[in-house]
N, C-alpha and C positions, 0 to 999 in steps of 0.2 A: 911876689910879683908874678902874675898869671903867663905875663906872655916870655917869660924867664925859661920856658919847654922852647922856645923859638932859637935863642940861641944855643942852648943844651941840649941839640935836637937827638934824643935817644928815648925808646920805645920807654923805656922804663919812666922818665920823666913825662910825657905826654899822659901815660896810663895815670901816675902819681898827682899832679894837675886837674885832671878831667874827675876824678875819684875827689878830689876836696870840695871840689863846687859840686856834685852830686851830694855829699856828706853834710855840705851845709847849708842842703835845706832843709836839713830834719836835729841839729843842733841851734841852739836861744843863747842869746847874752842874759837870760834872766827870766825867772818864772812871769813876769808881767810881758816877757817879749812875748814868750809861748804861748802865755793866755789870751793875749789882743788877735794873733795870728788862726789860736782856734777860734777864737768869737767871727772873725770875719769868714774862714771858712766852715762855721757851722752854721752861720747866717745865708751866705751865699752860695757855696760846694753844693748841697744836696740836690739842686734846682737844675745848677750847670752840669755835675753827674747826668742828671735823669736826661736832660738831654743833647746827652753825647754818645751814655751808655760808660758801662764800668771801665772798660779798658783804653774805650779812647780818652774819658777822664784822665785818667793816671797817665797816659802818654802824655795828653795835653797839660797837665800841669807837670810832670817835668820841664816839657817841654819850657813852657814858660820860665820857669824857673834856672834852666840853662841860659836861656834869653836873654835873660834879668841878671845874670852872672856875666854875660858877655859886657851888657850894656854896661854896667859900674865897672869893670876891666878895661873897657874903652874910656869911661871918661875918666880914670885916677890909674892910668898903666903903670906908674911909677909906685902905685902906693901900697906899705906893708901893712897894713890894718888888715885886720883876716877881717872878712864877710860869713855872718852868720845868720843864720834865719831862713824862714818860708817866704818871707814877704815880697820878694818878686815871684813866685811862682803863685800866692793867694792875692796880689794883682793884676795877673792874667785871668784868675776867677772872677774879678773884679769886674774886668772890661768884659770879658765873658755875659756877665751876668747884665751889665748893665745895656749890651748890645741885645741880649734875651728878651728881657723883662723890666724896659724902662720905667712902664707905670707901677709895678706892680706897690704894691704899699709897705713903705719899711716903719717900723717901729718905733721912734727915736724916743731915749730918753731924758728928762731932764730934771735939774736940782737946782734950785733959786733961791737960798734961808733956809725959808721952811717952806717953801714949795718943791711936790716933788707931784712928778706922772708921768703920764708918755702923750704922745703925738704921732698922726701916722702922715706921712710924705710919703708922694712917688718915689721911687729907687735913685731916678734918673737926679733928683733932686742932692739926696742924701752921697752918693757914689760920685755925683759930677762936683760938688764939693770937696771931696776929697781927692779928684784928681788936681782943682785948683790948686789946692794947700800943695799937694807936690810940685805941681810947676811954680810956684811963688818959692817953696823954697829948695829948689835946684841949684839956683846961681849961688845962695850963699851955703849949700853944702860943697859947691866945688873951690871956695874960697879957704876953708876951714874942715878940719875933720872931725865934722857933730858929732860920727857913730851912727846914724841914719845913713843908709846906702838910698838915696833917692834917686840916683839912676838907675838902679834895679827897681826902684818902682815902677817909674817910666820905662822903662823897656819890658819887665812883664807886663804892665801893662798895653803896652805898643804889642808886644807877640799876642795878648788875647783876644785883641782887636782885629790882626789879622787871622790866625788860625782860626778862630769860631765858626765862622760862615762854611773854613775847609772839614772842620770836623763835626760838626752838630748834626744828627737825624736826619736823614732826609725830609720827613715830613714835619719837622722842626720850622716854625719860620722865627726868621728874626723878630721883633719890635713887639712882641705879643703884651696885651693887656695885662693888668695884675692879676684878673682871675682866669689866663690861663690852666690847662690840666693841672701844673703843680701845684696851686694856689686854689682848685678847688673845693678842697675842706672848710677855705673860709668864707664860702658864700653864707 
């Protein structure tokens, strides 16, 4: 129980508390959690990096990822399920990215039988999808404990939406087309 340092209010358990949600953004319930979490931030990270710059990067995804730990602390305060993963702190990259580089063209792949290939969609397409799927199923993770923290999605997500604008380049603008700077090698 996160907010458990509230009534136990001693230096020691605050430091103890604050140190597990740091730790567990870089701990997985399982080699596929790990794997989905790099695909997403190797998909999107390098872009959001370039423009923020190395260290506000790394601020800004802790940062989120703090966020993302508050959020699911706030809606299951009672609950002892540990929280593991990056996935709210690479859904701040998420929103990050998708306030960056709406159009830009993401790759999607697919398998139908024996049909296989890819497709390219705008970002805002493929990323606004999946913020759906989280809000659809919010209500029935606070009914039941999936094992999906989907309010650490929503809340990393919600910190990347705001921090971005505070931390990105100055001469960064928002909404940039897909072949922006970082996008073009693929002219």
């Amino acid at each position: 129980m996160f907010f458990g340092q509230l009534s136990n209010f001693s230096l020691e358990t605050i430091a103890w508390e604050w140190t597990t949600v740091l730790t567990s953004m870089f701990s997985h319930g399982g080699i596929f959690h790990l794997l989905g979490n790099m695909l997403f931030l190797y998909l999107y990270g390098d872009n959001v990096e370039e423009a923020m710059g190395k260290l506000w990067y790394f601020l800004f995804y802790l940062s989120c990822g703090l966020l993302a730990a508050l959020a699911q602390a706030l809606s299951s305060p009672d609950s002892t399920i540990p929280m593991v993963g990056a996935s709210g702190a690479i859904s701040g990259v998420i929103a990050s990215y998708l306030l960056l580089y709406p159009r830009a063209r993401v790759r999607v792949f697919y398998w139908i039988i024996i049909l296989v290939g890819t497709f390219q969609v705008p970002a805002f397409l493929v990323l606004g999808w999946w913020f759906v799927q989280q809000i659809l199923a919010f209500p029935e993770s606070m009914k039941a404990a999936s094992g999906v923290a989907v309010a650490a999605h929503l809340g990393g997500f919600a910190a990347g939406i705001v921090l971005t604008p505070l931390i990105k380049k100055k001469g960064v603008k928002l909404f940039q087309s897909g072949y922006s700077p970082p996008f073009a090698r693929n002219r």
